[in-house]
C-alpha positions in Angstrom: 22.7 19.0 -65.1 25.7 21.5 -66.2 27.0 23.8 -63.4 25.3 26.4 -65.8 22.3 25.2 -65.4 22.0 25.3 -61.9 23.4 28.4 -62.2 20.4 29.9 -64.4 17.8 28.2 -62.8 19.1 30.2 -59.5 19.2 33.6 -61.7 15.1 32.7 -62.6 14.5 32.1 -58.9 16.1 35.5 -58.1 14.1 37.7 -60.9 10.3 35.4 -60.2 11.4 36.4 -56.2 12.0 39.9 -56.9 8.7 40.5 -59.1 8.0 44.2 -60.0 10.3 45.9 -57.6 12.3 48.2 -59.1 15.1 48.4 -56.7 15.6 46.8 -52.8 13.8 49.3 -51.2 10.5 48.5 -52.9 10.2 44.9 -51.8 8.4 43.6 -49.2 9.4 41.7 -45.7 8.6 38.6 -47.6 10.0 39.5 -50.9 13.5 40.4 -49.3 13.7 37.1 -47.2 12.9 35.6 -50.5 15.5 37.6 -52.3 18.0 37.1 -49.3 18.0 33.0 -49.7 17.9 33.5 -53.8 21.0 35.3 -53.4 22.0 32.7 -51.4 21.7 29.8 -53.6 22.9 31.8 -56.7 26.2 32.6 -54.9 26.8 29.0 -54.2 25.5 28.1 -57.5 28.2 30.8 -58.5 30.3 29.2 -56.7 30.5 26.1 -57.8 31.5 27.4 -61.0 34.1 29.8 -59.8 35.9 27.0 -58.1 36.2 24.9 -61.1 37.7 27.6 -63.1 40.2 28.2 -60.8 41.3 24.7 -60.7 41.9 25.0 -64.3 43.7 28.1 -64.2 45.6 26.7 -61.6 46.5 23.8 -63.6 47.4 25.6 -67.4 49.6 27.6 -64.7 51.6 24.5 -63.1 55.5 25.4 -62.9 56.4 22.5 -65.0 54.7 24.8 -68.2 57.4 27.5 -67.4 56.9 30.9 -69.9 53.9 28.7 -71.2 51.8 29.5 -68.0 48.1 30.7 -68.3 48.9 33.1 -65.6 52.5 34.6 -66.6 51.3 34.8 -70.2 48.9 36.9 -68.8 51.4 39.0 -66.6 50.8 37.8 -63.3 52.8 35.5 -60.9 50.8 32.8 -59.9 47.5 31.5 -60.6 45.9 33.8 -57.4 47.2 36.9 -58.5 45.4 36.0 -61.6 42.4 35.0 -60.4 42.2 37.4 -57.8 43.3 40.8 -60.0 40.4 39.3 -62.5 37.5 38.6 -59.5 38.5 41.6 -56.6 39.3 38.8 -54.2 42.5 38.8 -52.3 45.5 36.6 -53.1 44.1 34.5 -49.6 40.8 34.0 -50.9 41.6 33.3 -54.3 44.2 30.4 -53.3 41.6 28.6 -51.2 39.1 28.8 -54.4 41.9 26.8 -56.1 42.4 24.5 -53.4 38.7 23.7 -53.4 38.6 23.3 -57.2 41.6 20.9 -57.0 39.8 19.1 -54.6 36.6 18.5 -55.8 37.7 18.1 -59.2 37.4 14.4 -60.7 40.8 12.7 -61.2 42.5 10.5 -63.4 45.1 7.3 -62.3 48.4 7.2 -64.1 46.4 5.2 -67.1 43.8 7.5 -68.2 40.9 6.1 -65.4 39.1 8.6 -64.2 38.3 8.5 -60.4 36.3 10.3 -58.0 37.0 13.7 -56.7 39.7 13.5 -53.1 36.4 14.7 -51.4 33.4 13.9 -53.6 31.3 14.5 -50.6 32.1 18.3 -50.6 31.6 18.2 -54.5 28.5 17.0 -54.8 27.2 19.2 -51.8 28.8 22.3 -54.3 26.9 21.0 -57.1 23.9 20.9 -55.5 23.7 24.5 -54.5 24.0 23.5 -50.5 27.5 24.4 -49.5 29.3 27.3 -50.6 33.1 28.2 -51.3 33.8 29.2 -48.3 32.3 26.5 -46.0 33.8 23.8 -48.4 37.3 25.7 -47.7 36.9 25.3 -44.0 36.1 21.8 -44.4 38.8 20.6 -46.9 41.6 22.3 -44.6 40.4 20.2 -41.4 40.3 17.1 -43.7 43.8 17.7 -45.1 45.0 18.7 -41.9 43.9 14.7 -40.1 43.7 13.1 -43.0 47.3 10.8 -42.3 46.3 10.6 -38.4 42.7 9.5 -39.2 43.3 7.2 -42.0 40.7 6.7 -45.1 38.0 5.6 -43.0 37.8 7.9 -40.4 38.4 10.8 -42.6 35.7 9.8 -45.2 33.0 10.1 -41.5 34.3 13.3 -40.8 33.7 14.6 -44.4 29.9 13.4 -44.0 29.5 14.7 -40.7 30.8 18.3 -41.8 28.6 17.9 -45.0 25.7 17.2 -43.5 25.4 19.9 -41.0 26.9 22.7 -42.5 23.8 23.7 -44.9 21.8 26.6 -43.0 24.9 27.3 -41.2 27.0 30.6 -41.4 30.9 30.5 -41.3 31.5 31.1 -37.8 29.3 28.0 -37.0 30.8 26.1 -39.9 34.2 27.1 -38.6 33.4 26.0 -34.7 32.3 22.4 -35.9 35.4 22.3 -37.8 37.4 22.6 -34.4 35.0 20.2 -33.0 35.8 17.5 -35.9 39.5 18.5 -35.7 39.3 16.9 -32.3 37.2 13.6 -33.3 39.7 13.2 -36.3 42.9 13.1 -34.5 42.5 12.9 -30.7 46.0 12.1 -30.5 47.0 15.7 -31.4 44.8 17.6 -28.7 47.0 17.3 -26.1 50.3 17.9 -27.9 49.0 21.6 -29.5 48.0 21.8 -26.3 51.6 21.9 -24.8 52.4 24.4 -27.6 49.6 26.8 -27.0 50.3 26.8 -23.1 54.1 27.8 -23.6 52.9 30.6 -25.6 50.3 32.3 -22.4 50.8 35.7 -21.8 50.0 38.6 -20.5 51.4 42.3 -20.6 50.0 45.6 -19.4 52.0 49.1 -20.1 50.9 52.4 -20.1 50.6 54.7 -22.3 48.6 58.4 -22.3 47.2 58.3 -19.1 45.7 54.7 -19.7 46.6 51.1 -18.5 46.8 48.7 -21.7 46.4 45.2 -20.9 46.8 42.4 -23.6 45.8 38.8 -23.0 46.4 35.7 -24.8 45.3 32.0 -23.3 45.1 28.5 -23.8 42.0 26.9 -23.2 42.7 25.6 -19.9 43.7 28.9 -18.6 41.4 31.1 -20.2 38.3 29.2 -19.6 37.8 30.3 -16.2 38.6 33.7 -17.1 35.6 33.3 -19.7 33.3 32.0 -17.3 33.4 34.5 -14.5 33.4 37.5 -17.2 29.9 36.4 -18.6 28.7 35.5 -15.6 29.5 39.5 -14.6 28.0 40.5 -17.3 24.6 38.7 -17.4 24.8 39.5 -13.9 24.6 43.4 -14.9 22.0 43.0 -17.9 19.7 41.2 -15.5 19.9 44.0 -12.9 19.7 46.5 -15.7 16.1 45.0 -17.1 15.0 45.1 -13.4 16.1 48.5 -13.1 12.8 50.8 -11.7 13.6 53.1 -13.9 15.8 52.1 -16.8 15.6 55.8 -18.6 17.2 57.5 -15.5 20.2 59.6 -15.9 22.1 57.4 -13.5 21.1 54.4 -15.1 23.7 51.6 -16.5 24.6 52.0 -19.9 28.2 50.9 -20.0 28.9 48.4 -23.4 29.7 44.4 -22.8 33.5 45.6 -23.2 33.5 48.1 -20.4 31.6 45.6 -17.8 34.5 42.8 -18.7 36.6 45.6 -17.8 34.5 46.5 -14.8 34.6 42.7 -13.8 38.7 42.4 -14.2 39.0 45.3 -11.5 36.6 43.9 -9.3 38.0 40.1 -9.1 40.5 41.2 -8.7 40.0 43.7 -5.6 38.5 40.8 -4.5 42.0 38.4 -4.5 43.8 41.5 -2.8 41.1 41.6 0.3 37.7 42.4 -0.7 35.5 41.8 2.4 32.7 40.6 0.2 31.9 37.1 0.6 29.3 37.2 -2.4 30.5 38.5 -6.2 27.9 39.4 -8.6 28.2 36.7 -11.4 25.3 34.8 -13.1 25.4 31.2 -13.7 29.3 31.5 -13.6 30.1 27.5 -13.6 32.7 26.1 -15.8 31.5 22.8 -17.4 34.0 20.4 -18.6 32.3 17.8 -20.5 33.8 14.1 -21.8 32.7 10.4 -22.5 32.6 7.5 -19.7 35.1 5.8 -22.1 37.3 8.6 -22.2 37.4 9.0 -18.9 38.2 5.3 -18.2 41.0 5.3 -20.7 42.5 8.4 -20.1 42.2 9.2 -23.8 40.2 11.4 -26.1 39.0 14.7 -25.9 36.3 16.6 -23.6 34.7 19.7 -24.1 34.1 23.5 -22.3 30.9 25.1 -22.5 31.2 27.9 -23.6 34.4 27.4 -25.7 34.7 26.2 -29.1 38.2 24.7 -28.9 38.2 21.1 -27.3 40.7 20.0 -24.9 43.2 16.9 -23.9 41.7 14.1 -21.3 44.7 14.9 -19.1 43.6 18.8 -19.1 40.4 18.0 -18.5 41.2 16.0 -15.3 43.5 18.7 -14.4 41.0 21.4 -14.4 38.2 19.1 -12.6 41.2 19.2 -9.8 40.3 23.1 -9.2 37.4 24.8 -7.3 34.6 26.1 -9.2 35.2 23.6 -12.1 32.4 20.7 -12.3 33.0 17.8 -14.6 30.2 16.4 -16.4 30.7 12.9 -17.3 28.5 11.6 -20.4 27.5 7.6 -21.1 25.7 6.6 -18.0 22.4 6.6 -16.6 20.7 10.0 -17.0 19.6 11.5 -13.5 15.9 12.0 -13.4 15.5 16.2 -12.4 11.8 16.7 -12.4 10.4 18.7 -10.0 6.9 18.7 -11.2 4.8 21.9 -9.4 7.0 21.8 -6.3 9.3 24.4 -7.3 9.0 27.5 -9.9 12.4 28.0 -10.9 14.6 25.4 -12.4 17.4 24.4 -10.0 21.3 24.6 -10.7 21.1 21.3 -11.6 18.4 21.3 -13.9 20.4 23.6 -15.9 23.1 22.2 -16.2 21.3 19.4 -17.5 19.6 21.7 -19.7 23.1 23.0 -21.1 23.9 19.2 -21.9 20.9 18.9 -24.3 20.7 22.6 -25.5 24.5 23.7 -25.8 23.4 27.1 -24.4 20.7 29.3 -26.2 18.8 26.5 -27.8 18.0 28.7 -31.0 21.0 31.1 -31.4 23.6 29.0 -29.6 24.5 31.8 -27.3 27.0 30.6 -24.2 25.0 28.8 -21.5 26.3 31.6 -19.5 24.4 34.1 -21.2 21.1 32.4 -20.9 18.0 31.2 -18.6 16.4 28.1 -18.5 12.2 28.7 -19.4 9.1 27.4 -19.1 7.9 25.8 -22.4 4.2 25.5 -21.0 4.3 28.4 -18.7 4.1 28.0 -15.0 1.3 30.2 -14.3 -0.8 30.7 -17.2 -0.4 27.1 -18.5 0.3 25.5 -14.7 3.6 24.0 -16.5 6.0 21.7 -14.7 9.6 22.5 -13.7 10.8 19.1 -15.5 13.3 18.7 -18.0 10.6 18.1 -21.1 9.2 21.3 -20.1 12.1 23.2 -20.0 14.9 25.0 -22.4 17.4 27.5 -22.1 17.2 30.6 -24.5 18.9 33.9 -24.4 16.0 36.8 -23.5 16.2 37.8 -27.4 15.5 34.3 -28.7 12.6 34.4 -25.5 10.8 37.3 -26.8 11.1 36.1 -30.8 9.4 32.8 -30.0 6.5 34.6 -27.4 6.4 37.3 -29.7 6.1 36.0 -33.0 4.2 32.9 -32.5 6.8 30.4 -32.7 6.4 26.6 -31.1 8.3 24.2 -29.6 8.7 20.8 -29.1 11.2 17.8 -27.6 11.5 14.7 -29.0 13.2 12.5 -26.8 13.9 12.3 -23.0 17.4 13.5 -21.1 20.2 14.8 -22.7 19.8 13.2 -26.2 16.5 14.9 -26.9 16.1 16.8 -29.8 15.1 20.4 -29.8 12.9 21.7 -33.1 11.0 25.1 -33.6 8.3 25.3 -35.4 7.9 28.7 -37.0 5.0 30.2 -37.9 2.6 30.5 -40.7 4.2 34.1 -41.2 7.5 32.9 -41.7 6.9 29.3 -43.3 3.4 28.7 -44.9 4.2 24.7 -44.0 5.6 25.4 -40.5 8.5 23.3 -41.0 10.5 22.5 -37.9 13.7 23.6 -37.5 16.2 21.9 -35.3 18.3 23.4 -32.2 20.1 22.5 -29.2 23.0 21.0 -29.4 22.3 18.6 -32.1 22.1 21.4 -34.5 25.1 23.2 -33.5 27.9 20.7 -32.3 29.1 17.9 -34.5 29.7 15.6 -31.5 25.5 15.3 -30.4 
């Protein structure tokens, strides 16, 4: 089938979807979720196209061609002020279009042969309608980027990996298990960027107007406490704010996320200079520092933060499992059974963190552990459900009330840690209720 093809077949699928209506704000809920992933398959359908194109226009514009260039013929510099003067990109976006088309593109040895595309994973996942520009950009760079560290091999997994998980994700979940592969690709590198990002910590505070201006910018390793104890403020203010008696008062809370992390900066540090209070009002703030038994034994490889995309070095890991209020979590061994059956209500600290491990946070929106609570699956009254582990899952109160609210189910296939997490939406949404998976295997390359 020709790019073209796809390409019309997705323009059908967008006029059947949008019927009669004559403009967006005729159609109905279903009709614009219908519409909404039409578009979505013709833009990547588009896509694949575009990309092409600008590999050949890239190409009849090599320097070698010299006034003979498709793109100074045509008045313009390069092959991305071309394309992107023609298409209303900018000169950024239109370059990584061309570096996707140059590497997707089939290729020829020195004798004519033609061989397969650098990346043909990425390719065929274009061609098919499942990845788009964009996603295949982020992808290709983190290739390119290990591709001499990791070797053929290693690089050819990672290309899978990224392939395989990145349909049904946006670009800021795309882009997080890039960092994530980055890691697996060239372990080795982690803790020398490392060393570079920590020489380049800072922070500076003027004023200016009758204000104090602070500006912060952290490694990992530093910042991730910092992280930690600011959501665990702020959760720590929402959840008095939804137990408020009277959340319409004119004294009530209203301040924004960004004005509680400001709130929170003040009052830690009161605290340091001799705050009397023995008790500071965070929620679940625990850093987790997560890595392999084998990692750990060897001193090599990467671990992870909750809560932060960007993985870090063994040797920073063990340095920050040296400091209070830091617990590592050590993966590879024999899971600990936390079942509490109908003994206790609420899930214990414990639990949760073992919850995190299988989840990743919000099981269904990936929201920071830190952000969420850990819930009953079979509720504890009405259902008499167990505080164990198979009954339990953290979600953020948004994702709570979608799934009560809207009829959604849930169900965990597995035991411990390596469970898997699905929702099964219902009829409303998906006529064949076709589960979905979360957790952590959906949203971090390394489950």
């Amino acid at each position: 089938m020709s790019k073209l093809t796809g390409l019309h077949e997705a323009i059908s699928r967008l006029d059947e979807v949008w019927a009669d209506a004559g403009d967006s704000n005729d159609l109905s809920r279903e009709q614009l979720i219908a519409v909404t992933n039409a578009i979505g398959v013709l833009q990547r359908r588009l896509d694949a196209v575009h990309v092409g194109v600008a590999a050949g226009i890239a190409s009849e514009s090599r320097a070698e061609l010299g006034a003979d260039s498709l793109a100074k013929q045509h008045g313009f510099r390069s092959p991305a002020k071309l394309i992107a003067a023609s298409t209303g990109v900018s000169t950024g976006d239109a370059i990584r279009l061309i570096n996707v088309g140059e590497a997707t593109a089939a290729r020829t040895d020195l004798l004519g042969a033609r061989l397969p595309a650098k990346y043909p994973l990425v390719s065929e996942a274009l061609e098919a309608g499942t990845l788009s520009a964009q996603a295949a950009a982020l992808i290709i760079a983190v290739l390119e980027r290990c591709r001499i560290a990791a070797g053929p091999g290693r690089t050819a997994e990672g290309e899978k990996l990224l392939v395989d998980a990145a349909p049904g994700l946006g670009l800021d979940e795309v882009r997080r298990l890039g960092v994530r592969i980055e890691a697996w690709l060239d372990p080795d590198g982690v803790e020398p960027r490392e060393d570079e990002q920590r020489g380049k910590r800072s922070l500076t505070f003027f004023e200016r107007g009758g204000r104090l201006h602070l500006n912060g910018n952290f490694d990992v390793e530093t910042g991730a406490p910092i992280v930690a104890a600011l959501r665990g403020y702020v959760s720590a203010a929402f959840a008095a704010r939804k137990a408020a008696p009277d959340p319409d008062a004119p004294d009530a809370d209203r301040r924004t996320v960004p004005m509680l992390q400001a709130d929170a900066l003040a009052l830690f540090c009161a605290h340091v200079l001799g705050c009397k209070s023995e008790k500071l009002p965070l929620a679940g703030a625990t850093v987790v520092v997560r890595m392999h038994v084998d990692d750990l034994d060897s001193a090599t490889g990467t671990a992870t933060i909750d809560g932060i995309d960007q993985p870090i070095s063994a040797a920073a890991a063990r340095r920050m499992a040296a400091d209070g209020g830091v617990i590592p979590c050590v993966l590879g061994g024999d899971s600990e059974i936390l079942d509490w059956g109908r003994k206790k209500r609420f899930f214990t600290k414990a639990q949760r963190l073992a919850l995190a491990e299988r989840d990743g946070g919000c099981a269904m929106c990936n929201l920071s552990p830190e952000m969420v609570k850990a819930h009953h699956m079979r509720w504890w009254k009405r259902h008499h459900g167990r505080t164990d582990l198979s009954n339990g899952i953290l979600l953020c109160d948004s994702c709570h009330h979608r799934i009560h609210d809207n009829g959604w189910d849930i169900r965990i296939d597995g035991t411990g840690v390596d469970a898997r997490v699905w929702f099964i939406p219902p009829v409303h949404v998906d006529p064949a209720r076709t589960p979905r998976l979360g957790g952590r295997a959906r949203f971090d390359i390394a489950a």
